[in-house]
C-alpha atoms as a printed R data frame, in Angstrom:
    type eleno elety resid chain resno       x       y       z
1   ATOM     1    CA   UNK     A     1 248.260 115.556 109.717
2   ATOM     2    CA   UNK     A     2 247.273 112.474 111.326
3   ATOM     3    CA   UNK     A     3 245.527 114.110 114.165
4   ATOM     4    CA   UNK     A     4 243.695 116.035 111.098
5   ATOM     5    CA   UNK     A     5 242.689 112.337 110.028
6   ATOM     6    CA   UNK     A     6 241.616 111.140 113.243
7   ATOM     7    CA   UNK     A     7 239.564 114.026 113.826
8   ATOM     8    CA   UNK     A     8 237.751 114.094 110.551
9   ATOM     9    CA   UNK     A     9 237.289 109.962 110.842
10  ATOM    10    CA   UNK     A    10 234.547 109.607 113.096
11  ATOM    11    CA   UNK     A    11 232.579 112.994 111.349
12  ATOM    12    CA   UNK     A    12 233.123 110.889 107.441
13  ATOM    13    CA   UNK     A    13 231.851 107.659 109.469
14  ATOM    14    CA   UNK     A    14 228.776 109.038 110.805
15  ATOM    15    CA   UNK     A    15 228.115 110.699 107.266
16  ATOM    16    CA   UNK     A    16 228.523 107.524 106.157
17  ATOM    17    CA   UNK     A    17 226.057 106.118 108.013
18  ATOM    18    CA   UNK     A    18 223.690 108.538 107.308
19  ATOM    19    CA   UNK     A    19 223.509 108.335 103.966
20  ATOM    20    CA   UNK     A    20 223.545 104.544 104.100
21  ATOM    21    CA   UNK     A    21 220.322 104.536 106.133
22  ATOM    22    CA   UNK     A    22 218.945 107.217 103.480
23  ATOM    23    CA   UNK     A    23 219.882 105.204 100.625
24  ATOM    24    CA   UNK     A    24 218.554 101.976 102.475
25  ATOM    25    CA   UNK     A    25 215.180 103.855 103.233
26  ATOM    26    CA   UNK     A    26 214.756 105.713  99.910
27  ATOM    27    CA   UNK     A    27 215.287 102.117  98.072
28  ATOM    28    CA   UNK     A    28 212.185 100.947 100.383
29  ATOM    29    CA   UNK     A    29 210.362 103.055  99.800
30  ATOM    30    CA   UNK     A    30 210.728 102.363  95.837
31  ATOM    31    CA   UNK     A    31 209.686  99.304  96.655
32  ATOM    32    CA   UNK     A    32 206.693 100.207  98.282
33  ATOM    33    CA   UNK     A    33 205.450 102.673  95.868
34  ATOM    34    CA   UNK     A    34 205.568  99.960  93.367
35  ATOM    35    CA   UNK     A    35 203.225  97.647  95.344
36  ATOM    36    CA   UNK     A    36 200.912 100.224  95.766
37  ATOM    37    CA   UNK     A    37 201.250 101.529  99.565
38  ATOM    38    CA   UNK     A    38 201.813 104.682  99.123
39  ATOM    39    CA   UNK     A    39 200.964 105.593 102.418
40  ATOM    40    CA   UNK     A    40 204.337 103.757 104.384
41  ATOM    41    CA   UNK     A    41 206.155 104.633 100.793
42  ATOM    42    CA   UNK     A    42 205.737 108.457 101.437
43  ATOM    43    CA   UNK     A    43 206.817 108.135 105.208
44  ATOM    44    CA   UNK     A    44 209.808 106.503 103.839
45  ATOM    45    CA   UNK     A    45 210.295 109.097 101.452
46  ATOM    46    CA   UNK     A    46 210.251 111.765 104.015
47  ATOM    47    CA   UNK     A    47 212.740 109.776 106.362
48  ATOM    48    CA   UNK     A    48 214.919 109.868 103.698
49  ATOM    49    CA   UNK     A    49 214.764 113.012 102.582
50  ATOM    50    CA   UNK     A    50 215.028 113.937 106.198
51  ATOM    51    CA   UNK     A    51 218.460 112.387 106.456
52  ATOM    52    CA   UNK     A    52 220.153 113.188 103.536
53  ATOM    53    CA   UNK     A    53 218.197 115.982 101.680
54  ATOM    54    CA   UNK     A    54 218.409 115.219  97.491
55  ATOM    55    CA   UNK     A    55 216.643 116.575  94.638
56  ATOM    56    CA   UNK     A    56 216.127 113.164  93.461
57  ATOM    57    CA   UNK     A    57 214.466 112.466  96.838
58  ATOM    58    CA   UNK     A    58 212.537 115.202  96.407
59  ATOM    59    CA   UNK     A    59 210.943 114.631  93.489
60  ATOM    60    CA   UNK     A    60 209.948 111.040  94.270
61  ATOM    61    CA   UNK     A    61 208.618 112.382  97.748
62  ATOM    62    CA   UNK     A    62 206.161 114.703  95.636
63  ATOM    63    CA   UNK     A    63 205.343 112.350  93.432
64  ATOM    64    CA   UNK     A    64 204.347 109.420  95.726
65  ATOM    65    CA   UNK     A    65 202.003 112.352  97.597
66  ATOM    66    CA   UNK     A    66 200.299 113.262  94.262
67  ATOM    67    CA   UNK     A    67 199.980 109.452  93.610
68  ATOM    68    CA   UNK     A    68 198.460 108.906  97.034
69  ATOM    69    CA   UNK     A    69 196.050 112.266  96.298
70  ATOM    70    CA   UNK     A    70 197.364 114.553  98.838
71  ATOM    71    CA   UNK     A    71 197.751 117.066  96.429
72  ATOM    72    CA   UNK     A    72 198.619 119.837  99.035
73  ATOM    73    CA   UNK     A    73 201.638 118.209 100.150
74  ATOM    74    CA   UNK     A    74 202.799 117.128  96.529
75  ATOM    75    CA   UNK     A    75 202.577 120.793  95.377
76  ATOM    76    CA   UNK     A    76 204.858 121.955  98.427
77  ATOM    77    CA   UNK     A    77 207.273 119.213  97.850
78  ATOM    78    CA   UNK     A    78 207.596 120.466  93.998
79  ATOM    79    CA   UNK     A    79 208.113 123.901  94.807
80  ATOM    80    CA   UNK     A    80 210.685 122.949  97.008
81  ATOM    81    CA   UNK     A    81 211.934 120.857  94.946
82  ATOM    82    CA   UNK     A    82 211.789 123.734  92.283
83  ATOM    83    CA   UNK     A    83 213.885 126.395  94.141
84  ATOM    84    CA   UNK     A    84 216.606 123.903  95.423
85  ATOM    85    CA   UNK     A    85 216.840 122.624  91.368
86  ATOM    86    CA   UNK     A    86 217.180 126.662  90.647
87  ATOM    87    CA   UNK     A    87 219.913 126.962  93.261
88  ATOM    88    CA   UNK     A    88 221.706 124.282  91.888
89  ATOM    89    CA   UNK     A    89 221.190 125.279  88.283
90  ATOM    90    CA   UNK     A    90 219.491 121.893  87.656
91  ATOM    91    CA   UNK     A    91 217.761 123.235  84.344
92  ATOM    92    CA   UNK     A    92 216.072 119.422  83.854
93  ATOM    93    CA   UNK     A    93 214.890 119.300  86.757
94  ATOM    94    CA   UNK     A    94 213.517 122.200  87.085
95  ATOM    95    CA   UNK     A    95 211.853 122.293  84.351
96  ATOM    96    CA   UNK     A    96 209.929 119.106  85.609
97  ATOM    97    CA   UNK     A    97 209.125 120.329  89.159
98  ATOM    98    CA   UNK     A    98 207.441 123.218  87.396
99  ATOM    99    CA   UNK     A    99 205.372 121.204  85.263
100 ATOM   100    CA   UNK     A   100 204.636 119.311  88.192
101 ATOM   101    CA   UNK     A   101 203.970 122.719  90.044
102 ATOM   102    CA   UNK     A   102 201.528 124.040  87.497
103 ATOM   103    CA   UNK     A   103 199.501 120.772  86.869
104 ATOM   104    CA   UNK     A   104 198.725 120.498  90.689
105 ATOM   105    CA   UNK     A   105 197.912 124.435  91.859
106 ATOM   106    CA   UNK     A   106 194.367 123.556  90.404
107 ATOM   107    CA   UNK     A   107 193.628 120.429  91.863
108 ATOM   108    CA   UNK     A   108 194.958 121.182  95.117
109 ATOM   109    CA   UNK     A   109 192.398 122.117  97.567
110 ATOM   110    CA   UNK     A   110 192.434 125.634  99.445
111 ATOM   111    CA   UNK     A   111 191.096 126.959 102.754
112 ATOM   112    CA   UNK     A   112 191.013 130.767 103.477
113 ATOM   113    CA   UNK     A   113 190.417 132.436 106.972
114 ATOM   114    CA   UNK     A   114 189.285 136.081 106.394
115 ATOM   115    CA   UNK     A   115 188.964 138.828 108.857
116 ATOM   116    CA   UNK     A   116 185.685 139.639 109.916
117 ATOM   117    CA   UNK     A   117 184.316 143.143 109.440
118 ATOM   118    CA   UNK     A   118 183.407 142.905 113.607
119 ATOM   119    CA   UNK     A   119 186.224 144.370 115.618
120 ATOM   120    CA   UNK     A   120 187.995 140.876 116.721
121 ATOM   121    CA   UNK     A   121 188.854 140.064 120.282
122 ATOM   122    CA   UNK     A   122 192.421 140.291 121.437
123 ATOM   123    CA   UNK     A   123 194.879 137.192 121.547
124 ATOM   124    CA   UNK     A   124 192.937 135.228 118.904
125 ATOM   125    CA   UNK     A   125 193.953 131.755 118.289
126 ATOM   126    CA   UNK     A   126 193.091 129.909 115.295
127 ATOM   127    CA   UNK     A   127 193.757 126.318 115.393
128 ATOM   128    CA   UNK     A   128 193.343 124.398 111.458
129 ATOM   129    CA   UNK     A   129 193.143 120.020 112.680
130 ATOM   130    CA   UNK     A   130 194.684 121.106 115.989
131 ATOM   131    CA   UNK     A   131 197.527 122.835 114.391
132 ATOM   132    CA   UNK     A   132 197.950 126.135 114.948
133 ATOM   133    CA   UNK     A   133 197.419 128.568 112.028
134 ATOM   134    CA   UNK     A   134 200.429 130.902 111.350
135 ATOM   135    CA   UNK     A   135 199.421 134.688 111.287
136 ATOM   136    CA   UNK     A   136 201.248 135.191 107.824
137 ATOM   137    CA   UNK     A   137 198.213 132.675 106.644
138 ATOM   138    CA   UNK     A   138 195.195 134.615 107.671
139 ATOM   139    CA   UNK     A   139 193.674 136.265 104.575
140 ATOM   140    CA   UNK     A   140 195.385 133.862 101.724
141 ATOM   141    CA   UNK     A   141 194.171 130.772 100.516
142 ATOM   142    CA   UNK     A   142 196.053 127.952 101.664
143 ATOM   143    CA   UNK     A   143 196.203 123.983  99.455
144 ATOM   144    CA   UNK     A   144 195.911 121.477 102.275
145 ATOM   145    CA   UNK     A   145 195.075 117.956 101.676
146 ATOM   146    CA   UNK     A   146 191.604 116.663 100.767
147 ATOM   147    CA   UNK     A   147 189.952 115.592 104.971
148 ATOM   148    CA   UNK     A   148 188.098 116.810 107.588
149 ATOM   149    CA   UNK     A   149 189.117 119.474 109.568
150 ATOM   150    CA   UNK     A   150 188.577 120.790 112.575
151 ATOM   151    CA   UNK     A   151 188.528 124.888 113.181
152 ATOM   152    CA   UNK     A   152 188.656 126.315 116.616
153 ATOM   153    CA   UNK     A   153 189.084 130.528 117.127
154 ATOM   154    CA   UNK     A   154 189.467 130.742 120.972
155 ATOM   155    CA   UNK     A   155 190.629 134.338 122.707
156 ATOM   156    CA   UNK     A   156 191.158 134.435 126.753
157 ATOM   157    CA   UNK     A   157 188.072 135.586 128.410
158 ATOM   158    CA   UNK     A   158 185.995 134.556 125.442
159 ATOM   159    CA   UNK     A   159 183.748 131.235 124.962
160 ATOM   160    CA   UNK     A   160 185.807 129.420 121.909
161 ATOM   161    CA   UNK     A   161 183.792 128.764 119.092
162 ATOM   162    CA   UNK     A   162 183.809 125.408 116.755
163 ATOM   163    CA   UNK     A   163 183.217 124.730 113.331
164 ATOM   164    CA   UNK     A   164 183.772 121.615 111.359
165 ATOM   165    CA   UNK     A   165 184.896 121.346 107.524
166 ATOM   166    CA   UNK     A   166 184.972 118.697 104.757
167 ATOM   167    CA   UNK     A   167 187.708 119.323 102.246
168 ATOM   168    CA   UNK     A   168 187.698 117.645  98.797
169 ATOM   169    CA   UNK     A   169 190.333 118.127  96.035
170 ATOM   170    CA   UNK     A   170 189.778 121.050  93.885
171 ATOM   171    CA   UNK     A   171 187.402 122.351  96.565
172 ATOM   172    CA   UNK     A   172 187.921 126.035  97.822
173 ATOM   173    CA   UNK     A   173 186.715 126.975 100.870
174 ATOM   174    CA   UNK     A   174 186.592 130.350 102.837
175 ATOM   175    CA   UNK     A   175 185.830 131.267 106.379
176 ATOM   176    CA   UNK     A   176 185.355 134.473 108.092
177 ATOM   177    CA   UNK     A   177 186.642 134.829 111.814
178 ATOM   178    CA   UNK     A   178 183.197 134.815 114.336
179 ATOM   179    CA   UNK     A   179 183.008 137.957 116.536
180 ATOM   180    CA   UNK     A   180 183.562 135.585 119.991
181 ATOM   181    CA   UNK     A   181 181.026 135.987 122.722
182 ATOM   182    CA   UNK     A   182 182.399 137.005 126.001
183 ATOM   183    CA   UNK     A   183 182.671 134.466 129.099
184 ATOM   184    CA   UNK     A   184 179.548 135.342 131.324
185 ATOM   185    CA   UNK     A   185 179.887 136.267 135.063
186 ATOM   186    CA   UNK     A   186 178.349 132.944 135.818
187 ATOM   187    CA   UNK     A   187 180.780 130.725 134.356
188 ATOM   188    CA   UNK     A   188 183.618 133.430 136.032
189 ATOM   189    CA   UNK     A   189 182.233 132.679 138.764
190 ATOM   190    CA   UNK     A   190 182.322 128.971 138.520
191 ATOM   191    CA   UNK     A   191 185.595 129.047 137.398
192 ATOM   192    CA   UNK     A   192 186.646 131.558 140.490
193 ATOM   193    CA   UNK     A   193 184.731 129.203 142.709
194 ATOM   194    CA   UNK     A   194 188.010 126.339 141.508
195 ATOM   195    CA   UNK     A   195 190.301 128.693 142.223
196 ATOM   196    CA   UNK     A   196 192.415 127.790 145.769
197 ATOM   197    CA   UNK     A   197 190.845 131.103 147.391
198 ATOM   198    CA   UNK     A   198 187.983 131.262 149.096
199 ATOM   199    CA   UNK     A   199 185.026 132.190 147.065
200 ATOM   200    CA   UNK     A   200 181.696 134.052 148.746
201 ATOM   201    CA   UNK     A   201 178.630 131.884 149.360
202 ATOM   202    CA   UNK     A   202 175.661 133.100 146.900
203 ATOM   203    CA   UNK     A   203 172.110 134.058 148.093
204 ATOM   204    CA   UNK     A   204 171.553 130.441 145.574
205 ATOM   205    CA   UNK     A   205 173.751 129.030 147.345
206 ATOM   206    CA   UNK     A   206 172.458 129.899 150.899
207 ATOM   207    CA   UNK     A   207 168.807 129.541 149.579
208 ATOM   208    CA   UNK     A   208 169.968 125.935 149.076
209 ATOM   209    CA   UNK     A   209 171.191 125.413 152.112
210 ATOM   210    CA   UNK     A   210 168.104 126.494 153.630
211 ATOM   211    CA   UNK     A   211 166.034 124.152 151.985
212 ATOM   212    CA   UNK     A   212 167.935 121.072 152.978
213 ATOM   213    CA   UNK     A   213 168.433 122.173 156.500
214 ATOM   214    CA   UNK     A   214 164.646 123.339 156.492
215 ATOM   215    CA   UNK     A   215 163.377 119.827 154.889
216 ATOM   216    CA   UNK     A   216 165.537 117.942 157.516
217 ATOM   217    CA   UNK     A   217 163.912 119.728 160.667
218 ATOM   218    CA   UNK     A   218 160.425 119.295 158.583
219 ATOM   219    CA   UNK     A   219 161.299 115.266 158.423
220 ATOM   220    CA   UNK     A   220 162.533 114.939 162.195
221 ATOM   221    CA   UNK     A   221 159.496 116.848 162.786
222 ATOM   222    CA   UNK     A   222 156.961 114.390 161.452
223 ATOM   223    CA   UNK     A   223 159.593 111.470 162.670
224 ATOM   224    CA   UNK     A   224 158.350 112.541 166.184
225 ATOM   225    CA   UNK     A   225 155.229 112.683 165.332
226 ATOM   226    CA   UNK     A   226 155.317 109.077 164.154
227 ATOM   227    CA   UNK     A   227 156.823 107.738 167.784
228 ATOM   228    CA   UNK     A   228 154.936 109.414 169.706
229 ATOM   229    CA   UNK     A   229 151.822 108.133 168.106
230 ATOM   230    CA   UNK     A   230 153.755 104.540 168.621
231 ATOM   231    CA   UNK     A   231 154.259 105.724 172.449
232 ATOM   232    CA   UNK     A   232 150.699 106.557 172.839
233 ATOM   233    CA   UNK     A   233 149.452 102.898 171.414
234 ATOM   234    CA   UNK     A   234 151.887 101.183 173.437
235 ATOM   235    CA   UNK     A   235 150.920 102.846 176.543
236 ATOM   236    CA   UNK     A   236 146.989 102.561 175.593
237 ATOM   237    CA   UNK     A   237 147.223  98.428 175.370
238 ATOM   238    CA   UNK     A   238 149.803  98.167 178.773
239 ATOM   239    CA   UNK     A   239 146.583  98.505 180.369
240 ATOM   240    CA   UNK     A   240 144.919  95.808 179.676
241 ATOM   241    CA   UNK     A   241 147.644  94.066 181.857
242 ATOM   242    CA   UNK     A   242 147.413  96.911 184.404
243 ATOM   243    CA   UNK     A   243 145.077  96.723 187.633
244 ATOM   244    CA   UNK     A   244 142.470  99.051 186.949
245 ATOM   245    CA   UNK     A   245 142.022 100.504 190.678
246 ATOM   246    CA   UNK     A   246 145.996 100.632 190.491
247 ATOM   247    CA   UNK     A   247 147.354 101.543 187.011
248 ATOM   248    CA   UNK     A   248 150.952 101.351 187.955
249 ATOM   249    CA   UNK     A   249 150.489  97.293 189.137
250 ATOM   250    CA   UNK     A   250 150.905  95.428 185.707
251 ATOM   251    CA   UNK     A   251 152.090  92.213 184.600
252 ATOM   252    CA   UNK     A   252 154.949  91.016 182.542
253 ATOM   253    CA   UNK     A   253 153.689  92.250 179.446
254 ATOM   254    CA   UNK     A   254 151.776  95.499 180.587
255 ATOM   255    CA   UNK     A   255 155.771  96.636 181.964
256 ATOM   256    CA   UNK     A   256 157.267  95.453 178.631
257 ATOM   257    CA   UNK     A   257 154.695  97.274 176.616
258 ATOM   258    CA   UNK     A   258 155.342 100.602 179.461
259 ATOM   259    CA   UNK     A   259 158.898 100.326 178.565
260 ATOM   260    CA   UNK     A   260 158.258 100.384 174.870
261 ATOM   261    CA   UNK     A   261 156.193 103.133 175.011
262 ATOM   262    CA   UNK     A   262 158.875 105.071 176.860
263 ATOM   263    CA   UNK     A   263 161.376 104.615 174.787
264 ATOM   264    CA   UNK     A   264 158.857 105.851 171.277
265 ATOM   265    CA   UNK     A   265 158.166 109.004 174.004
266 ATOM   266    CA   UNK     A   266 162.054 109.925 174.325
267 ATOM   267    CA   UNK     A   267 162.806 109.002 170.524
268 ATOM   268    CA   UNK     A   268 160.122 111.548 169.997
269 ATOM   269    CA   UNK     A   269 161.269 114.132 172.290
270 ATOM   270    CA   UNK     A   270 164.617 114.370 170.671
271 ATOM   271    CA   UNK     A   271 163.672 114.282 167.172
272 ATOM   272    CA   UNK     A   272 160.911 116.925 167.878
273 ATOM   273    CA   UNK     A   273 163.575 119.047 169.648
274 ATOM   274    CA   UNK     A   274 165.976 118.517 167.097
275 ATOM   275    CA   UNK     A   275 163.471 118.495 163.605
276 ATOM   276    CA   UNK     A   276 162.423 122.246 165.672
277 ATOM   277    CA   UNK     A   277 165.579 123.432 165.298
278 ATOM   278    CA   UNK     A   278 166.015 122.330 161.993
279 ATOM   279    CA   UNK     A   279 163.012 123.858 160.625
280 ATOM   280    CA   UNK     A   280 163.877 126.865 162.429
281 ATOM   281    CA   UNK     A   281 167.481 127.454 161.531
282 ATOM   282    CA   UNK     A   282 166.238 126.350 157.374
283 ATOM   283    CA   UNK     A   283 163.866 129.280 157.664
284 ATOM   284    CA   UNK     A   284 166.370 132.117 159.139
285 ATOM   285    CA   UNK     A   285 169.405 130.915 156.542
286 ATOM   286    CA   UNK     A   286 166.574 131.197 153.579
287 ATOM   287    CA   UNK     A   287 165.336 134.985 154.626
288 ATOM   288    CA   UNK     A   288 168.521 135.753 155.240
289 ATOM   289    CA   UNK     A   289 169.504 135.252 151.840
290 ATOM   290    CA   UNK     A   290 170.825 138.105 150.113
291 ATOM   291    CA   UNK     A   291 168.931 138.777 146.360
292 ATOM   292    CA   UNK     A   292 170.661 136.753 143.184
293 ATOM   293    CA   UNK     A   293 172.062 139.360 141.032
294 ATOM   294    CA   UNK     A   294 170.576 139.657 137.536
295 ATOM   295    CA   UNK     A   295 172.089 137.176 134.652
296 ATOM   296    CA   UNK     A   296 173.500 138.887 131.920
297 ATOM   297    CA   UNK     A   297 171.968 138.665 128.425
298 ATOM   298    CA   UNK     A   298 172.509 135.451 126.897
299 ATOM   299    CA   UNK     A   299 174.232 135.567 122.867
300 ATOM   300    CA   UNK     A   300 175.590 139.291 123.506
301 ATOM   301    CA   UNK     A   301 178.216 139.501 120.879
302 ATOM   302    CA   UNK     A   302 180.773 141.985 122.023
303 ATOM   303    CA   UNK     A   303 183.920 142.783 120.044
304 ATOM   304    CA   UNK     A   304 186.955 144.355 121.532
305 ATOM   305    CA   UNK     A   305 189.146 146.761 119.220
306 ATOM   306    CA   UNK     A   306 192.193 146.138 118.529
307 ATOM   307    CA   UNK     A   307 194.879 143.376 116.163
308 ATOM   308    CA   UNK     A   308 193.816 140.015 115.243
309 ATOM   309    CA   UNK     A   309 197.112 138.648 117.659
């Protein structure tokens, strides 16, 4: 017997506890529904509930959501509320979560995802505010709360598609799956081109190439062109410090302006040799190309048979 006790001690003491903090947080959130914030009064409602589930709790929790005008959420909580006052045979009660129950179903507002009449692609994903959307919900009107939603249908190997809605209370609103469009081989390729593997070079891609290694040589090319004119000047005024019966006797500044002009002659040379080679490799990488294939229709809308998931 008293190992009984001890045993069962510690399991009363953290029941104990529990349903301290749930009374502690349910009387809070009393208080806050009477000062108007509804908001942090319906979290508190929840935490409580959460702890230490009661009809009573219940019933508040509903009505601090209808107060606060999420009407989807205070009909959920009533019919909840309604089946666990039927299991317990709460007549009262249940009677009120039904009147409850029946004054909100109208004012609650509804969104409905039909099937299309498109075959579907395979794998669809529906996503309602970044939650996804249960299978068992396609096809039936739903109550959600009164916001702005966000509704994504997305499919491997399909582009998702995006549509935005604006929910009011007593609104209705109904949506028909999109046919998705299929990923083109561009984008695949794009993506293939991330992958760790090594991914062929495209005649674009060469064809790009080309044209900067072309448009280098072409610019190393008229470089040289540039120093050699330069070499040519400074050799032209050396001699007018040169001897004119002996054109290699010059003075200070006819050797300096020699040895300038020697210098523009080899800058040329290599940048001619190399702006050649340039040009010349550009132009054999370009016709060497192979032809872009075609781009596939843009907007095709192809379904694939088969299930919605």
């Amino acid at each position: 017997m008293l190992l009984a006790a001890l045993a069962w001690a510690p399991v009363a003491s953290a029941q104990s506890a529990e349903s301290q903090a749930a009374e502690a947080l349910f009387r809070q959130a009393k208080t806050l529904m009477e000062r108007g914030d509804l908001e942090a009064a319906c979290e508190k409602f929840a935490a409580s509930q959460a702890l230490e589930p009661g009809l009573g709790t219940l019933l508040y929790l509903g009505d601090c959501y209808e107060r606060a005008g999420r009407f989807a959420s205070a009909l959920s909580t009533f019919r909840e509320a309604t089946q666990l006052a039927e299991e317990r045979g709460d007549a009262a009660r249940l009677r009120l979560a039904q009147v409850r129950v029946s004054a909100l179903e109208p004012r609650a507002p509804t969104l409905e995802i039909k099937r299309g009449p498109a075959a579907q692609a395979l794998e669809l994903q529906i996503t309602v505010g970044g939650v996804p959307m249960p299978r068992s919900e396609l096809g039936h009107r739903v109550p959600r709360d009164a916001g702005s939603y966000e509704i994504r249908f997305s499919a491997p190997g399909y582009e998702p598609f995006v549509t935005h809605i604006d929910l009011k209370n007593a609104d209705s609103v109904a949506l028909t799956v999109p046919r998705l469009v299929p990923v083109s081989r561009r984008s695949a390729r794009s993506d293939a081109a991330l992958a760790p593997h090594d991914a062929p070079e495209t005649g674009s891609t060469q064809r790009t190439v080309a044209w900067i290694v072309g448009g280098t040589g072409a610019a190393l090319l008229a470089t040289a062109g540039v120093f050699a004119g330069l070499a040519s000047g400074k050799n032209r005024d050396s001699k007018e410090d040169c001897d004119r019966d002996s054109p290699n006797r010059c003075g200070p500044t006819g050797v300096q302006l020699r040895d300038d002009a020697r210098g523009f002659a080899n800058i040329a040379t290599l940048a001619s040799v190399l702006g050649g080679i340039g040009f010349a490799g550009g132009l054999v990488l370009y016709v060497s190309a192979p032809e872009a294939e075609a781009a596939p229709g843009q907007g095709l809308l192809v379904g694939v048979e088969g299930t919605l998931f």
